[in-house]
C-alpha positions as CSV (number, residue, x, y, z in Angstrom):
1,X,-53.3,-12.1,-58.7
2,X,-53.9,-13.9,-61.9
3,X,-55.8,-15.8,-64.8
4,X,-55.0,-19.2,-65.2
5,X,-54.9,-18.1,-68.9
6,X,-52.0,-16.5,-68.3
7,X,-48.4,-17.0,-68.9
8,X,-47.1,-17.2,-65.4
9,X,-49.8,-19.3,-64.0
10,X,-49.5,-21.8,-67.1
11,X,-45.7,-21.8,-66.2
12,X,-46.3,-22.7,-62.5
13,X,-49.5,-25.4,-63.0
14,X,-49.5,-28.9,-60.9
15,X,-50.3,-31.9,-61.0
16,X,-54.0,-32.4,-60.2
17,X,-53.1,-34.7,-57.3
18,X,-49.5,-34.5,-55.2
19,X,-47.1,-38.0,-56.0
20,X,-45.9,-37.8,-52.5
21,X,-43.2,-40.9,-54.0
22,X,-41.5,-38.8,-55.9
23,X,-39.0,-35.8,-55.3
24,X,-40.2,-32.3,-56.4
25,X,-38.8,-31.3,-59.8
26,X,-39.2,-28.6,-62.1
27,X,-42.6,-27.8,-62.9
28,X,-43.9,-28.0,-66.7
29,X,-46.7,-26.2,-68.4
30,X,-49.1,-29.5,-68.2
31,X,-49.0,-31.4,-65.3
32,X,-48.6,-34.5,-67.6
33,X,-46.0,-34.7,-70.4
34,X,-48.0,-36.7,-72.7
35,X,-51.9,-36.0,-71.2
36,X,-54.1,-37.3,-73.9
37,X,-52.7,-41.2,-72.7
38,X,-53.2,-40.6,-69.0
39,X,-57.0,-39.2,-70.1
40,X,-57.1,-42.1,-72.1
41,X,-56.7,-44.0,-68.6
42,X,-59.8,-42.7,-66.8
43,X,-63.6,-43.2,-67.0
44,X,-66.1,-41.2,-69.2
45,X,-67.6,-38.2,-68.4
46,X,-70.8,-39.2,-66.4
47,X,-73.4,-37.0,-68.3
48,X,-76.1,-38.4,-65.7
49,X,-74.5,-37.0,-62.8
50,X,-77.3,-33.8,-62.5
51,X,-77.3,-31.7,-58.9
52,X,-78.7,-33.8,-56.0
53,X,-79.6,-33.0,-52.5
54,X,-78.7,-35.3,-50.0
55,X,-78.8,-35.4,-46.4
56,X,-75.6,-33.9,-44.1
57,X,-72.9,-35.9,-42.9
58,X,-75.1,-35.6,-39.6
59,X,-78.6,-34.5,-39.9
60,X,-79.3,-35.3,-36.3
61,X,-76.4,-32.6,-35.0
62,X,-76.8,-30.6,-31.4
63,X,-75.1,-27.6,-30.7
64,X,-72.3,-27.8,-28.5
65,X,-71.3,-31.2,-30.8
66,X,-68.5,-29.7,-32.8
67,X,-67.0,-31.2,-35.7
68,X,-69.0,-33.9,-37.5
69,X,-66.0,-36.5,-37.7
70,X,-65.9,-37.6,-34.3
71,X,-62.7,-35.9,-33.0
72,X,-60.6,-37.6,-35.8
73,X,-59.9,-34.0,-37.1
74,X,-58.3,-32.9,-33.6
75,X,-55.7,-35.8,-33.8
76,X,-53.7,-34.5,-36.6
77,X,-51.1,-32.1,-36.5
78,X,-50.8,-28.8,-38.1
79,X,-47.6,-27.0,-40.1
80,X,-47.3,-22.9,-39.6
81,X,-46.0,-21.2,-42.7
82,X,-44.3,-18.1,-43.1
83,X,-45.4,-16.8,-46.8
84,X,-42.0,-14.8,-46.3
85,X,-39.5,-16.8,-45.2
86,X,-36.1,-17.1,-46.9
87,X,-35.4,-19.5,-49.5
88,X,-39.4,-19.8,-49.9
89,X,-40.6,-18.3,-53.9
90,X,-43.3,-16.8,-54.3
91,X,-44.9,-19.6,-56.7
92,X,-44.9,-21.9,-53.7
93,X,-47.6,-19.7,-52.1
94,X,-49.1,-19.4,-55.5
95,X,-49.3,-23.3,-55.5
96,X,-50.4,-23.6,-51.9
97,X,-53.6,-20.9,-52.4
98,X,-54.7,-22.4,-55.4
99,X,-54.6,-25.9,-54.2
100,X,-56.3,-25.0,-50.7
101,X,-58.6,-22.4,-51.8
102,X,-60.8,-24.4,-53.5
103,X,-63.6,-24.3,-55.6
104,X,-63.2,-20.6,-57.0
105,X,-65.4,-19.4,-59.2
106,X,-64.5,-18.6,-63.1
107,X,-65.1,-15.5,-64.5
108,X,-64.8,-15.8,-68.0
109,X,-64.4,-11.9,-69.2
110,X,-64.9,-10.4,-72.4
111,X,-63.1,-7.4,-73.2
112,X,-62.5,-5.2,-76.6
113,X,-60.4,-2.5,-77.3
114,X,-61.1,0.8,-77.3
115,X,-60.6,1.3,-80.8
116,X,-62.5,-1.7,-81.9
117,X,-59.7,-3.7,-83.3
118,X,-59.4,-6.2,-81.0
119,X,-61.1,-8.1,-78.4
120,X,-59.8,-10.8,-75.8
121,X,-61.6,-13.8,-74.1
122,X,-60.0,-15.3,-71.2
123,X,-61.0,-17.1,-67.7
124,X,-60.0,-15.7,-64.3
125,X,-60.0,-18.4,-61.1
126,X,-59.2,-14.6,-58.9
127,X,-63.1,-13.9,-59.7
128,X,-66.0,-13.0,-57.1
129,X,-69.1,-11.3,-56.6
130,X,-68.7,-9.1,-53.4
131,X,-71.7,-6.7,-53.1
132,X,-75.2,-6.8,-54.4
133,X,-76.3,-3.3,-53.7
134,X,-74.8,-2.1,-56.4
135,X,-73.4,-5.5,-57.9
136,X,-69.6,-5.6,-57.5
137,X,-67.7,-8.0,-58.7
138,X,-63.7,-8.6,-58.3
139,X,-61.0,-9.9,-60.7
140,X,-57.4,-10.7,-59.8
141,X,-54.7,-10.0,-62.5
142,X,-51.4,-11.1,-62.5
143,X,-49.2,-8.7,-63.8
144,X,-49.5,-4.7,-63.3
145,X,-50.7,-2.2,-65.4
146,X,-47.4,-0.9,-66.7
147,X,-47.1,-4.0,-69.1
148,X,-50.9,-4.9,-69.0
149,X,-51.9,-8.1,-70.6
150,X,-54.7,-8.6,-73.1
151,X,-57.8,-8.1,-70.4
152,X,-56.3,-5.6,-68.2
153,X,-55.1,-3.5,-71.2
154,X,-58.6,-3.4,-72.7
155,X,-60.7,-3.1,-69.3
156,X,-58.6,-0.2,-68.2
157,X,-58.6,1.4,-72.3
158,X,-62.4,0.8,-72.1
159,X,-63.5,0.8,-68.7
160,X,-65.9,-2.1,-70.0
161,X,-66.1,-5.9,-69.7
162,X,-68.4,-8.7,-69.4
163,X,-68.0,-11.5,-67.2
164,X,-69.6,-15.1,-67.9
165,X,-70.0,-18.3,-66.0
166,X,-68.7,-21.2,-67.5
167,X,-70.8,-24.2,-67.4
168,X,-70.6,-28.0,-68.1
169,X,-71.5,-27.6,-71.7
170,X,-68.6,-25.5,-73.3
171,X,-65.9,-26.0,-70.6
172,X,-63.2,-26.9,-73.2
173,X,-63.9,-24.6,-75.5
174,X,-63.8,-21.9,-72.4
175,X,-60.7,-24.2,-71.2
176,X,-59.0,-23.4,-74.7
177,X,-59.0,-19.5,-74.7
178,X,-56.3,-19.9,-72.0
179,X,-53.9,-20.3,-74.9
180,X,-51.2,-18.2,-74.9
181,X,-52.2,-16.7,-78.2
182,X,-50.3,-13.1,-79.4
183,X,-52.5,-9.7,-78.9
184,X,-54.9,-9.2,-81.9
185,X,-55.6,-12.8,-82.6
186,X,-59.3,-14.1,-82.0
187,X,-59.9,-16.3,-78.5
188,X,-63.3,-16.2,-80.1
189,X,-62.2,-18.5,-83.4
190,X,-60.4,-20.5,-81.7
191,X,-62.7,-21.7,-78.9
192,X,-65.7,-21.4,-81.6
193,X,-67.6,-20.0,-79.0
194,X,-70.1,-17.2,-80.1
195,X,-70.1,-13.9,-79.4
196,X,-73.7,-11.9,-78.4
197,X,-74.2,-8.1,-78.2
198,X,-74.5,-6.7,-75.2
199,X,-76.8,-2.8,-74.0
200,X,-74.9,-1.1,-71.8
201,X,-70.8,-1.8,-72.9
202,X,-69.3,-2.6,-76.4
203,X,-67.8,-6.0,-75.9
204,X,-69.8,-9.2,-76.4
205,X,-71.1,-11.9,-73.7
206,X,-71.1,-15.3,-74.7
207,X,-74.0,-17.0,-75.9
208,X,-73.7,-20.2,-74.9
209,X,-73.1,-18.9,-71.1
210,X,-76.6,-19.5,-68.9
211,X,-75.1,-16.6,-67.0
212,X,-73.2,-13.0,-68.0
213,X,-72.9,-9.5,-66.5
214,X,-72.3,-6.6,-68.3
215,X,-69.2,-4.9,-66.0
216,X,-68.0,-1.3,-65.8
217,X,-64.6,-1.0,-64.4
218,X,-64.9,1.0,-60.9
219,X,-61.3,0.9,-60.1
220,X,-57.8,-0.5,-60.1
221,X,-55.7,-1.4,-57.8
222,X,-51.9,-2.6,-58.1
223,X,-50.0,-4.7,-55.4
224,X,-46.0,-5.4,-55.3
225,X,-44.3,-8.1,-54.6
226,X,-42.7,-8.8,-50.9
227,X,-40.7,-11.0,-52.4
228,X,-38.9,-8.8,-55.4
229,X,-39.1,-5.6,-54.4
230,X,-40.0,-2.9,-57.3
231,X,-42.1,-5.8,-59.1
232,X,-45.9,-4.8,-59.3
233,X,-47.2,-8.7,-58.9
234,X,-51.0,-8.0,-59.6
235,X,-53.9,-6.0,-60.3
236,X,-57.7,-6.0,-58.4
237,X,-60.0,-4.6,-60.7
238,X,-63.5,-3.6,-59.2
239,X,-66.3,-4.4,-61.2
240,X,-70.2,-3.1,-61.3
241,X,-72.7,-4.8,-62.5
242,X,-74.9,-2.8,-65.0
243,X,-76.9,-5.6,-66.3
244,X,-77.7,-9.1,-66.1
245,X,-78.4,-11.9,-68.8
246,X,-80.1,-15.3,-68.1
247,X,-81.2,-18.0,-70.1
248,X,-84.9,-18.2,-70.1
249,X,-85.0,-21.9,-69.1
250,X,-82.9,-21.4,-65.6
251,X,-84.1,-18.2,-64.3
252,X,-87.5,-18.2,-62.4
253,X,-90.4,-16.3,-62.8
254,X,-89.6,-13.4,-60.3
255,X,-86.3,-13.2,-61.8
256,X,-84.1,-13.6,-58.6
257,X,-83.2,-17.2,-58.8
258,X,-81.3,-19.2,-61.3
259,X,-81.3,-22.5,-60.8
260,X,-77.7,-24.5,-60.4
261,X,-79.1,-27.7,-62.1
262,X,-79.1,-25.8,-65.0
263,X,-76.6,-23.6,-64.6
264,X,-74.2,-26.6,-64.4
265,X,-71.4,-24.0,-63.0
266,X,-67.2,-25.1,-63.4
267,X,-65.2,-24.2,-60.4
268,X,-61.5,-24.2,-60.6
269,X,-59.5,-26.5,-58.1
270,X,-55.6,-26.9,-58.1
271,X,-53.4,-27.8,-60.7
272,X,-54.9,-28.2,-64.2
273,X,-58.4,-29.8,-62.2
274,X,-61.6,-27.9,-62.3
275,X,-64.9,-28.9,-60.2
276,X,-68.4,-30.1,-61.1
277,X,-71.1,-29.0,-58.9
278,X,-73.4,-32.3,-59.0
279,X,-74.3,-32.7,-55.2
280,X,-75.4,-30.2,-52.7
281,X,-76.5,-29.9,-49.2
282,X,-79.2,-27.2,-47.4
283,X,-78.8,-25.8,-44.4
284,X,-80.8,-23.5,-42.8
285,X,-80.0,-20.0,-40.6
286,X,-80.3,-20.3,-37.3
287,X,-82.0,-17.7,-35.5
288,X,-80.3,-17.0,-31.6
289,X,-83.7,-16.4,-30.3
290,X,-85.0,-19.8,-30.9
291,X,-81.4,-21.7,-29.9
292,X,-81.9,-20.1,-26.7
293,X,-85.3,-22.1,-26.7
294,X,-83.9,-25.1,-26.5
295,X,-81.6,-27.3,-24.6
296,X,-78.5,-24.9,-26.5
297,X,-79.3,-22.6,-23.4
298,X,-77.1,-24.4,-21.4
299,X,-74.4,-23.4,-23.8
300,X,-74.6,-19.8,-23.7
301,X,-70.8,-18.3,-22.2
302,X,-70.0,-14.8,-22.5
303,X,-66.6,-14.5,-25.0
304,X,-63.8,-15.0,-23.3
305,X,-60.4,-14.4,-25.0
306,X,-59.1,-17.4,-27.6
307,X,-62.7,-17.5,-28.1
């Protein structure tokens, strides 16, 4: 479980994209030695690249037609991996999740400590909402609560956090609290981000966010490595939701939808890459009753095993 603001997963980051030419090496805290030049290389950022809708691959699909790709998927050939098996570390399947479960959400989380001293800002790619009745919200940490780091040590001090959605607008300065800065100095300074008060917990939210919740910590729970025994490898902390904060501009009037063209929400991908979300598709839930209408009757099998 872990940040990708945190030591081990800045250790263990990718390139963005596989060089398939070139044998694997030792990895390196950026992906490119000398980054700035191979920016330097690629187009501008296209500010007019808003949400769009567009149409599916196949508007006109039928059940019973499968995959949209016209078989092409069923011609290539799949490799089984053993997350355990000898001679394979533990990064690799740190590399292979990160890379292949993609977009994640960001939770950017806020935490102070319990004597006021401190506080910690850092962004977790292990982030997701999980129930809405009551709102709970998980976080993966890497690490275990015997040598906590920064947001773990505070959440669990506190029992307090707030967790904010990073959107287009202040993704480097989020981007830049992922520095591997000592305990007691401000992510807040460095990122110039600003810092709001919250109701119901201690520790700010961040203005410029569209999005934030304010968390209470439910629980904790530690997992050990397979790999090194006696090694606690990560944390899930259970998060509820107490209270909600959304800029007046994207929420609507009823107050249960924000919209995403505002929102402008960052995903993380693999690597050092993080996602836009600038085109979308609908879809609408089928109902069995009406299928069953239709020429989809034909279809109907009883489940059969493999199935």
């Amino acid at each position: 479980m872990a940040s990708f603001g945190d030591a081990e997963q800045r250790t263990h980051d990718l390139p963005s994209l596989p060089d398939k030419s070139k044998a694997s090496g030792p990895t390196h805290r950026s992906a490119h030695p000398d980054f700035k030049s191979v920016e330097a290389t690629r187009p501008d950022w296209h500010e007019d690249s808003k949400l769009t809708l567009t149409k599916t691959r196949n508007p006109d699909w039928k059940y019973g037609n499968g995959a949209n790709d016209g078989g092409e998927s069923l011609k290539k050939k799949h490799v089984e991996i053993d997350p355990y098996e000898d001679g394979r570390p533990s990064v690799f399947n740190y590399k292979l999740l990160i890379s292949g479960i993609i977009p994640r959400p960001i939770g950017f989380v806020s935490t102070r400590s319990e004597d006021g001293s401190s506080t910690n800002l850092a962004p977790f790619s292990y982030t997701n909402v999980v129930c809405h009745d009551p709102p709970i919200f998980t976080i993966g940490i890497a690490g275990g609560l015997a040598h906590a780091k920064d947001t773990l040590r505070n959440l669990v001090a506190t029992r307090e956090c707030t967790i904010n959605i990073i959107s287009e607008h202040f993704l480097e300065a989020a981007n830049s609290t992922a520095i591997d800065a000592p305990y007691g100095v401000s992510e807040w300074a460095l990122s110039g981000l600003t810092p709001a008060p919250c109701t119901s917990v201690s520790c700010s939210r961040v203005q410029e966010s569209v999005f934030s919740i304010e968390g209470q910590l439910v629980e904790t729970r530690e997992f050990h490595s397979k790999k090194e025994p006696g090694k606690t490898s990560g944390v899930l902390a259970i998060i509820e939701g107490v209270r909600f904060w959304v800029r007046e501009d994207a929420i609507n009037e009823e107050r249960n939808l924000i919209d995403p063209g505002i929102l402008q929400p960052m995903s993380r991908l693999g690597g050092i890459m993080y996602g836009r979300t600038v085109e979308a598709v609908e879809l609408p839930r089928l109902v069995f009753g009406e299928a069953m209408q239709t020429d989809a009757k034909a279809l109907r099998k009883e489940k059969v095993q493999g199935q």
